[in-house]
Phi, psi and omega in degrees: 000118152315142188192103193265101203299264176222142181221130208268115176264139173227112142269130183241096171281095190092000190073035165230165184260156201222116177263092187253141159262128163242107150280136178242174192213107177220130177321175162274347157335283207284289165358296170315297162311291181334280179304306162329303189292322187277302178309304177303329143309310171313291174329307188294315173294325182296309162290338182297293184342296151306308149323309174308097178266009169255120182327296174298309178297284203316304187297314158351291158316283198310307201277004153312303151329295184294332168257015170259331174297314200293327194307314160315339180273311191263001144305341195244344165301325199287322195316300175333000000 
């Protein structure tokens, strides 16, 4: 079983950020589907991203981006 420790979601409500830890307990089954689902999203922002002539929306995309990469990162550091 995969045990994915924690993950920092930041919302920004009212312009102030908000840090919730979420643990989870995921098979290796499900761990897998999860990091499948985040590359593909990741594929998907990486095209929004191009696609995208708005400044303000693009940096948005990109900082979405960096932090669905770190999740992938450190998902794949618990594996180890």
């Amino acid at each position: 079983m995969k045990v994915i420790k924690t993950v920092r979601l930041l919302n920004e409500i009212a312009d102030e950020r908000i840090t919730a830890m979420i643990e989870m307990r995921l098979e290796d089954q499900e761990a897998g589907m999860v990091e499948e689902l985040l590359e593909t999203y990741l594929s998907d922002l990486s095209f929004e991203i191009g696609r995208t002539d708005e400044y303000g929306f693009r940096q948005e995309l990109k900082r979405k981006k960096h932090m669905v990469q770190d999740v992938i990162s450190r998902m794949h550091e618990r594996a180890a």
